[in-house]
Structures are given as C-alpha cells and as structure tokens.
SEKEBA-54001 format. One record per residue (C-alpha): residue in one letter; x negated, y, z. Coordinates in steps of 0.1 Angstrom, whole numbers, padded with zeros to 4 digits, always signed. Each point is the difference from the previous one (the first is absolute). Last residue first. Layout:
<pts>
aXYZ
...
</pts>
This chain:
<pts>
x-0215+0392+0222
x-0021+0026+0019
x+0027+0015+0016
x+0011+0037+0003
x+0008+0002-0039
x+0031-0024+0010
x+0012+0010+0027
x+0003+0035-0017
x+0016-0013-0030
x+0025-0019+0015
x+0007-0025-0029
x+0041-0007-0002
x-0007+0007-0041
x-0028-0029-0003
x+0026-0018+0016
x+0026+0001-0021
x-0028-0007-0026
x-0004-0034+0018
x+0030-0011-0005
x+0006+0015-0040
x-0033-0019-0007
x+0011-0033+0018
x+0034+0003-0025
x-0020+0006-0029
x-0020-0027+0004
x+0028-0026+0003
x+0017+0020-0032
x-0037-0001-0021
x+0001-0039+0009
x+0032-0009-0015
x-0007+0023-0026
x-0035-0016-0008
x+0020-0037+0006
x+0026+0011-0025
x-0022+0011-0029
x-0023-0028+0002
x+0029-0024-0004
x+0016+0020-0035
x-0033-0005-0012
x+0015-0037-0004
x-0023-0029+0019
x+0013-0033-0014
x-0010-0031+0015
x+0016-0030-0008
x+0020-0019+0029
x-0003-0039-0003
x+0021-0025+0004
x+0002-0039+0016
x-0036-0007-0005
x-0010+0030+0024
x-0010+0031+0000
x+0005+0023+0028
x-0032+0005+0010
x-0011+0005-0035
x+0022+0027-0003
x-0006+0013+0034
x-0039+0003-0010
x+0009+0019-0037
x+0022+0024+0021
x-0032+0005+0024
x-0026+0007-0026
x+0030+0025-0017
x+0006+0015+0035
x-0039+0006+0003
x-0006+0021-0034
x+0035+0015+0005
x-0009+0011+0036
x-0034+0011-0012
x+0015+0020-0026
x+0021+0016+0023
x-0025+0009+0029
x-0020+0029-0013
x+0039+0016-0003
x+0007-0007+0038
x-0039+0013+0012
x+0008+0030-0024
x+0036+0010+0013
x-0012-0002+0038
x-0027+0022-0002
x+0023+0021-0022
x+0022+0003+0032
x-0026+0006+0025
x-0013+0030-0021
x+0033+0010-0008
x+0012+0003+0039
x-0019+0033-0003
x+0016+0016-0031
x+0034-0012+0011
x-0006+0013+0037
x-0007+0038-0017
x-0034+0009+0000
x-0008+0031+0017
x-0032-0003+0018
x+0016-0013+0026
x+0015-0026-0015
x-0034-0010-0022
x-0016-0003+0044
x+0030-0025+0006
x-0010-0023-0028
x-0037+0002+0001
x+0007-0006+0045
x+0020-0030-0010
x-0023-0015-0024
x-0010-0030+0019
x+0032-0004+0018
x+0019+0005-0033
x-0022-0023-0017
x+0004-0033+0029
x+0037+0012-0003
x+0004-0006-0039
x-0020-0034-0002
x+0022-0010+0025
x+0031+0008-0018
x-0008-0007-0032
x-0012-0038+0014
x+0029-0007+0020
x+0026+0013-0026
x-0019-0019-0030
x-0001-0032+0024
x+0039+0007+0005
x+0010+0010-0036
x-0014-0038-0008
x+0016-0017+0028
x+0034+0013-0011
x-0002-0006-0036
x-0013-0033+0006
x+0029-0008+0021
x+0025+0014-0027
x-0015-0015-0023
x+0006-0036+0015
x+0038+0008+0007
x+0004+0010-0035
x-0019-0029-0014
x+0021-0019+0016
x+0034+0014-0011
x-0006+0007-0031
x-0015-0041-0006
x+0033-0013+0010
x+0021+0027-0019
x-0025-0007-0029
x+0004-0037-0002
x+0029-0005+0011
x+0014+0026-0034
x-0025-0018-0025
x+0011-0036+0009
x+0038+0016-0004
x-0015+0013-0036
x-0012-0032-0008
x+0025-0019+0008
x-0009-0042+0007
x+0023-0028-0005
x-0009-0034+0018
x+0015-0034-0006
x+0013+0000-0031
x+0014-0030-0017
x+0037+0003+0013
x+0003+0033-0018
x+0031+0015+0021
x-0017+0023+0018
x-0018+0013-0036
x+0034+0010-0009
x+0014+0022+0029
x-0033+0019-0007
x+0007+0006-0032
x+0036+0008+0003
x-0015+0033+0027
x-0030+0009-0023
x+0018+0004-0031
x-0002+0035+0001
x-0038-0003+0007
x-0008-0018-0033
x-0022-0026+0001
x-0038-0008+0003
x-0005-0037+0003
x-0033-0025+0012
x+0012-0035+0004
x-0010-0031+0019
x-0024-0029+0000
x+0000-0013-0038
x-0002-0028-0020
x-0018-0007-0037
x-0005-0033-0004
x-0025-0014+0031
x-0034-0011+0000
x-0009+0019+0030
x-0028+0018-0021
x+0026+0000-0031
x+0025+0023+0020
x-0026+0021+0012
x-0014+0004-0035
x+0034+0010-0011
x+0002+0024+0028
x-0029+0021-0008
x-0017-0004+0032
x-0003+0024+0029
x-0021-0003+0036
x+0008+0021+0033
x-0009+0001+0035
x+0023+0024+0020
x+0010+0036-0004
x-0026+0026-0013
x-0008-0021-0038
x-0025+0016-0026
x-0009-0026-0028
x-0030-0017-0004
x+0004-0020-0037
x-0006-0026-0019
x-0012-0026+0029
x-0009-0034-0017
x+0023-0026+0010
x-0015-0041+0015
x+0025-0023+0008
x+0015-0019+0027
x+0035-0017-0006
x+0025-0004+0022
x+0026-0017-0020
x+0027+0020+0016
x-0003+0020+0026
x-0036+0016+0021
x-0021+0006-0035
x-0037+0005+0005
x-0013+0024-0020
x-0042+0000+0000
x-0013+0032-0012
x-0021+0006-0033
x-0017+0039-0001
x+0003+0019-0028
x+0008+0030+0016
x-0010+0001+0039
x+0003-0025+0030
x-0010+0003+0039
x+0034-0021+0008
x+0009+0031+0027
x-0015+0030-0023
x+0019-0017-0033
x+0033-0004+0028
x-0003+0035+0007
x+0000+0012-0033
x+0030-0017-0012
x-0007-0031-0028
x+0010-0004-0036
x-0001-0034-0010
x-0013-0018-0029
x+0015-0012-0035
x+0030+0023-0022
x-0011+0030+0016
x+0021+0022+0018
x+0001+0034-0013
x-0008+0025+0026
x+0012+0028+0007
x-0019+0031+0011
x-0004+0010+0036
x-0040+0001-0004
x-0002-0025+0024
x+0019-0022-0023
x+0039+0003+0003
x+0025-0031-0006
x+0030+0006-0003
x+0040-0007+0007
x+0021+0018-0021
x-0019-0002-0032
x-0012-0031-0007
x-0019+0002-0037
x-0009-0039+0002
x+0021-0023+0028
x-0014+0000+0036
x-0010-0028+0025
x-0005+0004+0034
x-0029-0022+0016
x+0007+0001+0037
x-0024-0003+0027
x-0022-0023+0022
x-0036+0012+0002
x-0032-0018-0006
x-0038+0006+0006
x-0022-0027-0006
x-0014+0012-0033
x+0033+0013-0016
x+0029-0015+0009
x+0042+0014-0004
x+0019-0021+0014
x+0041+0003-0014
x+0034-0001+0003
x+0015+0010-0035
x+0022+0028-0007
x+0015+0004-0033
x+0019+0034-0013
x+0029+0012-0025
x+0011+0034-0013
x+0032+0013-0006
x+0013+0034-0010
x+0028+0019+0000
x+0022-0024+0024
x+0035+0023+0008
x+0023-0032+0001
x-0018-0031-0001
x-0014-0009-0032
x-0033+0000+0008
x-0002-0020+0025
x+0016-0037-0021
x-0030+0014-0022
x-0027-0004+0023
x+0015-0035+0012
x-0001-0013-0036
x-0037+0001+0009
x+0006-0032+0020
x-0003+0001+0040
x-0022-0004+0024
x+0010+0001+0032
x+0021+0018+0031
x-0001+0029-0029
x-0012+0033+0007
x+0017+0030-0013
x-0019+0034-0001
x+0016+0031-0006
x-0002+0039-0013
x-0033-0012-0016
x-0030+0026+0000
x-0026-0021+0019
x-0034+0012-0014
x+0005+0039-0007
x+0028+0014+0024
x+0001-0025+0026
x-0032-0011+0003
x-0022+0024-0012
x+0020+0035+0008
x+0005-0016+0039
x-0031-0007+0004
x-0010+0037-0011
x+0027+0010+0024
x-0019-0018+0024
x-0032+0017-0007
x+0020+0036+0004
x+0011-0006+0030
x-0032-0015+0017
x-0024+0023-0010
x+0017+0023+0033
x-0014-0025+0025
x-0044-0001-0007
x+0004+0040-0014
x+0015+0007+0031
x-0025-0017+0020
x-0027+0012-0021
x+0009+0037+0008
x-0002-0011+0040
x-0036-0012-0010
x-0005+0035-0021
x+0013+0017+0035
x-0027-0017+0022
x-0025-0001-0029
x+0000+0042-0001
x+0003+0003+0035
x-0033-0024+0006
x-0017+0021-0027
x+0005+0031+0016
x-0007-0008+0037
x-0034-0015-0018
x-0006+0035-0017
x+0005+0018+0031
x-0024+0029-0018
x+0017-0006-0034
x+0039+0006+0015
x-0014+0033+0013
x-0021+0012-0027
x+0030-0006-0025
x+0024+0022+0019
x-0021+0025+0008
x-0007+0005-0039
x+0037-0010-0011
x+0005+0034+0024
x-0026+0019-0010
x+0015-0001-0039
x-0020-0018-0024
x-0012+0020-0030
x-0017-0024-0020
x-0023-0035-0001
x-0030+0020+0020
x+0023+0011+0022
x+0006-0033+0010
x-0042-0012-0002
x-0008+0028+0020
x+0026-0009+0027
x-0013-0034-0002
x-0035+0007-0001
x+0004+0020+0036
x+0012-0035+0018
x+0016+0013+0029
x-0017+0005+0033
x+0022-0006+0030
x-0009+0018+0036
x-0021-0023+0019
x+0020-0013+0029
x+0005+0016+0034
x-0026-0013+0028
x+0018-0025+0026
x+0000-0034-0024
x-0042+0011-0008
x-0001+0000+0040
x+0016-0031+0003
x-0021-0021-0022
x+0026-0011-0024
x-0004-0039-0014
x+0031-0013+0018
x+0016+0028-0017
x-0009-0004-0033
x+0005-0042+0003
x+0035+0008+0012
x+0008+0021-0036
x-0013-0028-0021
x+0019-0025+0022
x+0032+0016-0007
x+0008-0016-0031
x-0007-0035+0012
x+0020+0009+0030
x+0032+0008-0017
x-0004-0034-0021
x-0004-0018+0026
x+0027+0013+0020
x+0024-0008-0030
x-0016-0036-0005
x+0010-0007+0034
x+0032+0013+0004
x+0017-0021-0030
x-0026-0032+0006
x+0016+0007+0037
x+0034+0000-0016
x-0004-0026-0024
x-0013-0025+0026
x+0033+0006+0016
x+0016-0021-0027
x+0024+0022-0015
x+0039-0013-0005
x+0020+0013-0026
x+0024-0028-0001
x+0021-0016-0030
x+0023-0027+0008
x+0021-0022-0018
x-0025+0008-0030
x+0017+0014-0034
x-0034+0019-0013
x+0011+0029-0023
x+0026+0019+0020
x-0015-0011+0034
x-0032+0016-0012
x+0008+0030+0001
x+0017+0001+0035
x-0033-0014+0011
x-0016+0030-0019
x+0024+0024+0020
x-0011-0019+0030
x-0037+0004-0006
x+0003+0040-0009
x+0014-0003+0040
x-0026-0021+0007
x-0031+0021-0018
x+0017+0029+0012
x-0007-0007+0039
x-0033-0015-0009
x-0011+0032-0018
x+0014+0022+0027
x-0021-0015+0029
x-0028-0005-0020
x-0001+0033-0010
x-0001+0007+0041
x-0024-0027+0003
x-0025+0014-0026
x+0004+0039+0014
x-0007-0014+0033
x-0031-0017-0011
x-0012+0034-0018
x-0005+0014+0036
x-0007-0028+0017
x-0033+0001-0026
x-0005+0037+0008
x+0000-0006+0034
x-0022-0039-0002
x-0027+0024-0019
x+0001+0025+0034
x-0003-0030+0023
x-0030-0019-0018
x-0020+0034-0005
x+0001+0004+0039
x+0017+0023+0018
x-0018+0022+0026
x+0009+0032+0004
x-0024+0006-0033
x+0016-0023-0022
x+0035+0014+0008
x-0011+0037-0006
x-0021-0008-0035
x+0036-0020-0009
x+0020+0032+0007
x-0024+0024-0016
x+0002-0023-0034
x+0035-0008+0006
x+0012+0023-0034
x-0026-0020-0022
x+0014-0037+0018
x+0037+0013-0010
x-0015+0005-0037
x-0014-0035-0001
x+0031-0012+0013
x+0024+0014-0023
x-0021-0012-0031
x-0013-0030+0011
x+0035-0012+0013
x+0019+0003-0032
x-0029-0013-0020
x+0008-0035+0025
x+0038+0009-0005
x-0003+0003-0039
x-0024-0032+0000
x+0033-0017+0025
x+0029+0010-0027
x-0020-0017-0026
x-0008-0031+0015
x+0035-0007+0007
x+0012+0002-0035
x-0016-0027-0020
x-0004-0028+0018
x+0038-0004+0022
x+0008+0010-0036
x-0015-0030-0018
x+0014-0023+0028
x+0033+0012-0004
x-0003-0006-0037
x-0012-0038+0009
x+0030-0004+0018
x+0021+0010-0026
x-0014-0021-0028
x+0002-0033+0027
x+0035+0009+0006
x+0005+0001-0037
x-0022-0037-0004
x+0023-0013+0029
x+0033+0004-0019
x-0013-0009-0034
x-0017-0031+0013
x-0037+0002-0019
x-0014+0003+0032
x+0021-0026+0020
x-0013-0028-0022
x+0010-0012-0037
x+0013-0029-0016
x-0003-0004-0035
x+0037-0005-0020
x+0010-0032+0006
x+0019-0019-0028
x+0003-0031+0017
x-0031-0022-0012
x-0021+0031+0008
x+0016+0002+0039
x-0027-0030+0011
x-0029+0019-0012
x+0011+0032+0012
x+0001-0009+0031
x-0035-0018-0007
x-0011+0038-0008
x+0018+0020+0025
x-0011-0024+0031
x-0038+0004-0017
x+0003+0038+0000
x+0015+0004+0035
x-0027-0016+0022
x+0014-0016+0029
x-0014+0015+0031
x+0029+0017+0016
x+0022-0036-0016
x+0023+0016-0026
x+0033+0007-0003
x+0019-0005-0031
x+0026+0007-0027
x+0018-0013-0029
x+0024+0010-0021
x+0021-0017-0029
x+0014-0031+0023
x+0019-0030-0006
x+0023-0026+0015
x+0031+0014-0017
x-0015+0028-0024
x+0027+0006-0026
x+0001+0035+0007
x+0033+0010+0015
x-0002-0039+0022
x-0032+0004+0011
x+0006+0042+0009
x+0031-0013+0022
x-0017-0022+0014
x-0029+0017+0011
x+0024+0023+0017
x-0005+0038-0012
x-0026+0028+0008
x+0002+0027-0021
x-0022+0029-0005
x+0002+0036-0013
x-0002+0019-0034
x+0020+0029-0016
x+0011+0020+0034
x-0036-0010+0019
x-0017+0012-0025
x-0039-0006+0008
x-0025+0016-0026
x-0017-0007-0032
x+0030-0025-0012
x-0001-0020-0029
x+0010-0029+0020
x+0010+0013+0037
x-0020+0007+0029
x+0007-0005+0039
x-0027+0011+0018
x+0003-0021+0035
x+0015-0029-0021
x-0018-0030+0013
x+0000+0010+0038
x+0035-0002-0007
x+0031+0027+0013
x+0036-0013+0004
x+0037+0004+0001
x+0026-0021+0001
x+0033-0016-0013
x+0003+0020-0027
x+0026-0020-0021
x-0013-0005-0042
x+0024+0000-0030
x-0013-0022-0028
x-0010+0003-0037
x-0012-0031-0017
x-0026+0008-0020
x-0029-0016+0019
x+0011+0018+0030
x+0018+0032-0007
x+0005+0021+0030
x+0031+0018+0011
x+0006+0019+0037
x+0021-0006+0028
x-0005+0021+0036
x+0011-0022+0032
x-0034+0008+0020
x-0010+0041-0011
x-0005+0008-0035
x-0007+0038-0002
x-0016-0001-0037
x-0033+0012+0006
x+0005-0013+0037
x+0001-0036-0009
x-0026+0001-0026
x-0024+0015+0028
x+0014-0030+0026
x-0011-0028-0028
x+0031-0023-0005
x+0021-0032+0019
x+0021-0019-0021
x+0032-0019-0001
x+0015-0012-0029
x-0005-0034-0007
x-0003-0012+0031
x-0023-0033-0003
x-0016+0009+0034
x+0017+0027+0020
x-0018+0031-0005
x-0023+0015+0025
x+0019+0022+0026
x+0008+0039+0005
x-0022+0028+0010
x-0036+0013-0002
x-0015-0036-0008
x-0035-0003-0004
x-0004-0026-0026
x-0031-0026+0002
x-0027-0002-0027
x-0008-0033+0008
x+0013-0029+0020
x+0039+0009-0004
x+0023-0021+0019
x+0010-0040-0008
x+0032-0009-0018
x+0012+0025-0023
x-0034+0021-0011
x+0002+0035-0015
x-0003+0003-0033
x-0011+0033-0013
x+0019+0026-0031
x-0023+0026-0012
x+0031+0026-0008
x+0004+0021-0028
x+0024+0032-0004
x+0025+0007-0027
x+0007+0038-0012
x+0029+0012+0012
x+0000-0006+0035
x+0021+0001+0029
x+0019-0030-0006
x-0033-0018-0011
x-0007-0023-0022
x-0029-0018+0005
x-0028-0020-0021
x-0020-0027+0011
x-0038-0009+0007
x-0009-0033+0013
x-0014-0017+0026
x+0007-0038+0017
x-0018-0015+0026
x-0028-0016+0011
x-0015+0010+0032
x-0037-0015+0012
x-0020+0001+0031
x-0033-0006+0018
x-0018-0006-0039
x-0040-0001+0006
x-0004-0034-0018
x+0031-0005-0028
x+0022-0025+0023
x+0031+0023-0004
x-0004+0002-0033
x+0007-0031+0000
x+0030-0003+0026
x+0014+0026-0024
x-0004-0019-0030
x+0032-0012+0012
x+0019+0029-0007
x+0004-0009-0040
x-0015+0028-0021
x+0012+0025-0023
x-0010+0026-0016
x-0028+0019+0022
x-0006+0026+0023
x-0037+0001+0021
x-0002+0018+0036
x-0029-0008+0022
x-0006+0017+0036
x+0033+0002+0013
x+0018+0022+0027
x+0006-0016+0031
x+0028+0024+0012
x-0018+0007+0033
x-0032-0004-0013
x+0007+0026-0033
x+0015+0023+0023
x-0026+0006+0025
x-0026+0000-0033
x+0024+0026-0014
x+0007+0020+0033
x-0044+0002+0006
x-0008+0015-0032
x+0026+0021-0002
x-0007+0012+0033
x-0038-0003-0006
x+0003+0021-0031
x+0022+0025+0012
x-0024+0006+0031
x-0030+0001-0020
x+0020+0027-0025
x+0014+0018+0019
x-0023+0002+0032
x-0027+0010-0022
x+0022+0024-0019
x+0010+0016+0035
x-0037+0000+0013
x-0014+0017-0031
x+0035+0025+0001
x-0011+0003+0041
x-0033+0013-0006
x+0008+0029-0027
x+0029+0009+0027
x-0027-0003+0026
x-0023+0026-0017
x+0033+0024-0001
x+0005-0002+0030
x-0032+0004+0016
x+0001+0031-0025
x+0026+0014+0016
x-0006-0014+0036
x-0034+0021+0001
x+0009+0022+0032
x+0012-0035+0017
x-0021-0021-0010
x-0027+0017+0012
x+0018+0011+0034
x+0003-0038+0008
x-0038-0006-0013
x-0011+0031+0023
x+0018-0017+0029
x-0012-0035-0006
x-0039+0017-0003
x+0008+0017+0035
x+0013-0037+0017
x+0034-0006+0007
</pts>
C-alpha cells in the first residue's frame, strides 16, 4: 500500500462521520433510482413476459350479436394473425358471504378447440366440461376475497335466470390483470370478479347458439392497428358493435400503463435531487479538508508527487464515499424493491411478480453516484493541482471579514456580538452558505412534493363522492329499459329517492382527433348524481349540446361553442354535429353529459334508460339488498359508500408507505447537510469557541454561536423549500396524469407547516450531536493548534 493509500485509509477513517452522512445523502439518490428504474423494468418486463406467454390481444370490440362465421372474415382482415370470438357479459351474484350482491364479467371459454387468445393461467383445478351447466372456473383474487377453494358453490344470474355455479378451478388472465368493476374507481375483489364458463353453457343462458358478443384479435408485428380497428368495426356495425378499441384503451392495460408511467416520473424526479445535495455535500467537506492539508499537500508536492497523483488522492477520496453510498443505496433500493413488489401483487394479479434489476441499473446506480461526487469535488482538486508548493507550505492569510457588514448590522439596531459573529461567519463562506441553505430547502421540497398528497385526495374525494356522485346506489341494467323501470326501483323497501341515467357508446371528433367514450345522459334538476363545472357548481343540463370534462376539451382541442362530430357506436349509428355548452371539471375518466331527453331523441329512441341512481334509508339496508339480487334486469349494482371505504383503505395504505419513504430520505439529506455544515464550522471556529470557555462562558453560551448558525441557514431555507416543493408538486401532478384520472393539486398551509417541522426536528437532532461535542472540546488541545 502505497503512502497516499495509507493517508486515504486514515482519511476515511478519522472523517467516517461525515463520510457517513454524505453517503447516506448518496445512497437515498441511488435507492430511488434503483426503485423506481428497477420497478419499472420489472413490471415492465413480467407484463410483456406475461402478455406472450398468455397471448394477450391487441384489438378488443363487444357487440350484440353476431353469427361465428364472420370469424373466418375477420380473420382475413390484412394484419390479423389471430382471432377469439366468444361470449361476454356482466352478471349479478349472490353470495353466501355477502350481503350486498356482487358482479361478475362472465367469459366463454371454448368447448372444442383451446384458447388462441387471452389464455388462462390456471392455479388449481380444470377447465369446465363443455356444455356443463354448472361448473366454472373464477379469477384467483375473487376466489380468496371470499375463500372459495375447488368444490366451493356460489349463485349468479345469467340473463335472469338464477343458477348455482361449482368452482371447478382457479385462474389469473393476462386480460384481467386490474380487475375493475362498473362504477367502480378501484379493484374490489369481494364485490366484483371474473367467470369463465363453457361456451355452451353461456349460448344456451343467452340465446346466443352459434353467436358471439366479443371479439378479439392479434395482430401481424407490422400490421397497423388503426385500419384493423376501423374495417373491424366495419363488419361489427351491422351487429350492434360497439367501436373496437386497442390495448391502450383496454381498462386493464391502460392502469398498468398509468402506473408505469408514475414510476417513470419518480425514477425522474427524485434521484437528481439526492445526487446535487451529495455533489454540494462534497464541496463543502472537501474544500475545507483541502484548507486543513495545505502543509500536507506543499510536503507531498515537494518530495516529489506530481499534481496528477495528489488530485487522483482527493478524487479516491470522495470515490470511496460514492461506492460506499452506493453500497447502501443499492442494498435498500432492493429491499424497498421487494416491499413495492409485494405492493403491487395486491393491485396487479400477475402469476408471477419478480423484482429483478437489470445489472445495467446497478452500474447506471454506481455510476451516476461517483459522478456526481466528483463533479462536486472537482472545484476543490483544481485548487490543489493549481498550488505552488511553497504557497501550499506557508500558513494561510488570516480571514478578513466584510467591515460594511458589521456597520451596516449595527447600523439596523442593537445587535448582540454574538448574531454579529454569527452573521460574519456564514457571509464570509457565503457559497458554503448558500449550498446548505438549497440542500435542506430541496429536502423541504421533497416533503412538500409527498405530504400535498393527503389533502388533494381528500379534495377528490369531497368532489366526487361528496359533491358530484352523492347516490347511496347505482343499478345498471343488462339493457335498456322503459322508464317504468325507474319507478319499479323506487318502490323497493327503504328507496328515498330515485333518479334515472342513459349511457351511450360514443366517438367523440373534433378536427382529426377522436376519442371513444360514453355519453351519460342526465334528467333536469338531478340531484344525487351531478355534474360540477370547474367552479364545483352544478350545472343544469341544457336541453341541446353536451357538456364535456376538462380533460377530454384539452384532448379533442375544443372550447364553448364549438360543434363536435358524435358518432353513435349502437343503434342507428348516426353521425351528427353538437355544439359544446359547457367545460365541466371531471378527475376520473373521460366524460360527456346530455340532458337525457335529448339523448333519448339523438338515438331516436322513446324515452329508455341505462340504470338507476337511489339514496335509501340505511335501516333498510339489509331487505334492500336482498331485493336488488333478485332484480333479473340488473346486471351490476354499485355502493357508494363501500366504493368510498376501497377506495380510501387502498389509497391509506399506499400513500402511507410512500410518505413514509419520502419522509425518511428527506430527514436524511437535512441530517447529512446540518451535520456537515455543523463540523466544517466547528473546526473552523474551534479555537473562538474554546478561547469564549475560557474566558468564562458557560458551554450553552459558546455552543450558541454554532447553534444559531444552524437555526438561520434552516429558517432562510423554508420558503425556498415551499417555493421548490410547490414547482415540484405541480411536476408530479402532471407526471402522473393521465386520461384514466387525474390528481388535483392542492397545497394546504397546513403542508408548509409540516415539512418546516419535519425539517427543524432533523436539524435539531444534528445540532444536539454536534453540541455534545462542542462540550467534549479539550480546550488546551485545542487553543495549541492552529485550526
């Protein structure tokens, strides 16, 4: 080992504190860059892996009814490889465990020949025997929400004919990763799962002998997906189809696709941060370790090493405090990886679900982290390589403060000498200064960039299920029905109130931009389920035009008063030309209202509705619920206020885990920096400190000075941690926005006041450290050297 490898050795050794600390701040950027890279190419990687295996389709499209020879058609539609027809509907349960009835999405499965797309993964058990009438094999989530296991029996209405169903396995489908029911906003595995059942069976329950209602394909890797979805949908018109769509729009995939584009935001976001606290990190200690070498450098120069070696030192120097946070970061970014995978396997039902880093990560993990520790040192290294070695060998210049500034304090009032020494010191190392002061505002920012988070989904929470969507209930019927349906609700037993609603499958065109979606229609003066314009006030639905959700305006490019092409996907399918009334505001989905007469008389129809909004009383909760089970017309049956419960349990418990990370990497940059910051001072006012001891200041009165050095660099940094936190609030929101729901942004005072406290309690405990050991000082050592 050569004399420099020695000296680094004993370096690291006498300066392991703050090492330690500097590598902390390194290892929470590594950490969140492993996190979120790694999480993104693991879920990445198991969905496409899964989607091959299980040939998951390309192009979906429902319909009415249409005979299964216009397979072979289809078939022959250029860039088509494979196509599935089958039966899909959407049925109500009644569960022996359940009060309230459940929904199923009930899938054919075929009889003679296997599965070409969309492929189950059996856990357990067998595929139904073809034409059995009972047997059945259901989603594995389902299954455990209600502990069915092979042999269980359950009962499902298919087309109004109840039946009692035998589990005879249990599955997972690359169609159904994210499993989401009508009128839901999150997955409910208790209330909604999936059936598969023998083709059949379903033929025969739904008058479909030698027909199909579902559709879907695989395409050709250089077919082009619009034109297959628009002469699908060209041969489906004539049989009720409803547009086809592609994988993006598939609610399953579009939720993974939402997810993986928040892990990519974050893998963005975060990392950066951690390493500019590191590279300021680095300065700072370095700088001051180079001041305290000067003799030592002047003596290595002059025996003969070179300015090359003695740079190369101090670089090895900082390079081991890279690896070493490294080290750590890559250990917790896998083990914070696992308890995401573990995460994840509660949301996304994948047969398997492996955190597995690409090595590529790691070394883009290390090296970005030893870059960034040598971009901050390589001001300090140029000083030295610069050093003549006899300037290196004579003692530094005593420091000269800024005389105005004294002048200029005193000038404001009586300050006392201690805010005077205090503020001369931290504006001579003005740049140490300002790099503590952004390295605790950034880890500020980070808490003010998590913690907005709880009180913007309560505001979510307030709009939609407090001010838009009030209902107790929502029925949806299999089809339209007449209105006499509304009233046929409303007398069942605890009904308050009543209120009916249209949906129409829809395209949406302006220009040459079009989305698919649903046109819901709502009669005047609703009350229980609203619409809110981005005001939050209702709106009255006009008797012509629609009312569109401000992210569908912003994706169609449209304003007020602009006409829109309507494309109707059922019935007549007419195209016609709506002006746009009104831009309402809309967090969950793509939405467009009409009054729902004018609905009714744009499909040309008497006046029909889609299902039923209710309040009722809760006493009558249990015989109401045993009621709607039995309504042979219903096929889905929404509860508000169990939606409500799933989602705020599910969305507690992430954002609890995901604070609580932040939280952590936040009080750990403020701990490196304090702490740092606080050592470099004490080393370079050690002999002040130690000479106001012996003239008879008590240790509180000397530690003050470092102490209120400390409190003014964390109070100059609150508002720049709001100002910076708010900036990167607003960039996660946009990060994470997407057409399936969006997250508003709402930044309470009540945020700013917990990231300063956060912060204050992280400084406080680096103050408290290092003021145990201003008190340890040995007074005599320390007036005998010169720093």
């Amino acid at each position: 080992m050569s004399a420099l490898q020695r000296k680094l050795m004993r370096d690291l050794i006498r300066l392991w504190p703050q090492a330690l600390a500097i590598a902390l701040v390194m290892a929470a950027g590594a950490a969140t860059l492993i996190l979120g890279v790694g999480a993104h190419a693991s879920l990445s990687d198991t969905r496409s892996a899964y989607y091959e295996r299980n040939r998951f389709a390309d192009v979906f499209a429902t319909l009415t009814r249409a005979p299964k020879i216009l397979a072979d058609e289809i078939g022959r539609i250029p860039g088509v490889s494979a196509v599935d027809v089958r039966i899909q509907k959407t049925a109500l349960l009644d569960l022996p465990d359940m009060v309230e009835p459940a929904s199923a999405s009930i899938v054919s499965l075929p009889d003679v020949q296997p599965q070409r797309l969309n492929i189950l993964y059996l856990r357990s058990g067998r595929l139904p025997v073809a034409g059995d009438e009972r047997e059945a094999v259901i989603s594995e989530p389902f299954a455990k929400a209600h502990g069915f296991d092979l042999g269980s029996t359950f009962q499902a209405i298919l087309n109004g004919r109840k039946r009692s169903l035998h589990v005879v396995g249990i599955a997972l489908s690359p169609e159904f990763i994210y499993a989401l029911g009508p009128w839901d906003i999150m997955p409910d595995d208790r209330r909604f799962g999936i059936v598969w059942m023998s083709e059949k069976t379903l033929a025969a329950a739904y008058d479909l002998t030698g027909a199909f209602s579902s559709v879907a394909l695989k395409l050709l890797p250089y077919a082009s997906e619009g034109a297959v979805i628009e002469q699908l949908d060209t041969l489906l018109n004539r049989y009720g189809g409803l547009g086809a769509i592609g994988r993006k729009d598939q609610t399953s995939h579009a939720f993974l696709d939402a997810e993986l584009k928040q892990l990519e935001a974050m893998s963005r976001i975060l990392p950066p941060i951690f390493l500019v606290v590191a590279a300021f990190l680095v300065n700072m200690t370095l700088t001051r370790l180079i001041t305290l070498e000067r003799e030592q450098i002047g003596l290595l120069k002059a025996v003969g090493y070179g300015n090359m070696a003695v740079g190369l030192h101090y670089l090895q120097f900082v390079s081991a405090i890279a690896v070493i946070g490294a080290a750590i970061g890559i250990a917790a970014g896998i083990w914070l990886g696992g308890g995401l995978t573990r995460m994840y396997s509660d949301f996304f039902h994948f047969p398997f679900l492996v955190f597995r880093i690409d090595p590529a990560t790691y070394l883009l993990a290390v090296g970005t982290t030893v870059i960034s520790a040598v971009l901050g040192a390589w001001q300090a290294v140029r000083g030295v390589v610069r050093l003549p070695p006899a300037v290196a060998m004579t003692p530094p210049a005593p420091t000269q403060y800024r005389q105005f500034l004294v002048t200029l304090y005193r000038a404001l009032g009586r300050i006392s000498q201690t805010v005077t020494m205090v503020v001369r010191h931290l504006s001579h190392g003005w740049i140490r200064t300002a790099s503590s002061v952004l390295g605790i505002a950034l880890a500020g920012a980070i808490l003010v960039g998590s913690l907005w988070s709880f009180d913007s989904v309560d505001f979510m929470i307030d709009v939609t299920f407090h001010q838009a969507d009030r209902q107790d209930a929502t029925v949806s019927f299999t089809q339209e029905e007449p209105y006499a349906a509304l009233y046929e609700v409303a007398r069942l037993p605890g009904v308050l109130r009543a209120e009916p609603y249209r949906s129409v499958a829809v395209k949406l065109r302006h220009g040459h931009v079009e989305r698919r979606a649903a046109v819901t229609g709502k009669p005047p003066g609703t009350d229980l389920s609203r619409v809110l314009d981005q005001h939050f006030t209702p709106v009255r639905l006009p008797e012509s035009g629609i009312v569109l959700s401000d992210m569908l305006a912003r994706i169609l490019d449209t304003q007020v008063g602009d006409l829109i092409e309507v494309e109707l996907l059922e019935k007549n399918r007419r195209v016609v030309e709506i002006p746009v009334t009104a831009i309402i505001q809309g967090y969950l989905g793509l939405m467009s209202f009409m009054d729902i007469d004018a609905l009714n008389r744009l499909v040309r129809e008497g006046t029909v509705i889609s299902g039923v909004h209710m309040i009722f009383d809760e006493e009558q909760r249990v015989p109401l619920l045993q009621e709607l089970k039995q309504i042979p017309a219903a096929s889905f049956v929404a509860l508000q206020r169990i939606s409500l419960q799933k989602f705020r349990e599910t969305l507690a418990q992430n954002i609890l885990v995901m604070i609580t990370v932040y939280v952590s990497l936040a009080v750990i940059i403020v701990f490196g920096v304090i702490y740092n910051f606080a050592r470099i001072s004490l080393s370079e006012q050690g002999r002040e400190i130690a000479s106001l001891r012996v003239l008879g200041f008590t240790r509180t009165e000397a530690s003050s000075i470092l102490l209120a050095e400390i409190f003014l660099i964390v109070a100059l940094a609150q508002p720049l941690g709001w100002l910076i936190g708010s900036g990167l609030a607003y960039m996660m929101v946009k990060g994470f926005e997407s057409e399936l729901y969006r997250v508003p942004l709402v930044l309470e005072p009540r945020v700013f006041a917990e990231s300063s406290l956060i912060v204050m309690g992280a400084a406080l405990v680096a103050a408290l450290i290092v003021r145990r050991r201003i008190d340890r000082l040995d007074l005599v050592e320390v007036l005998k050297t010169r720093e």
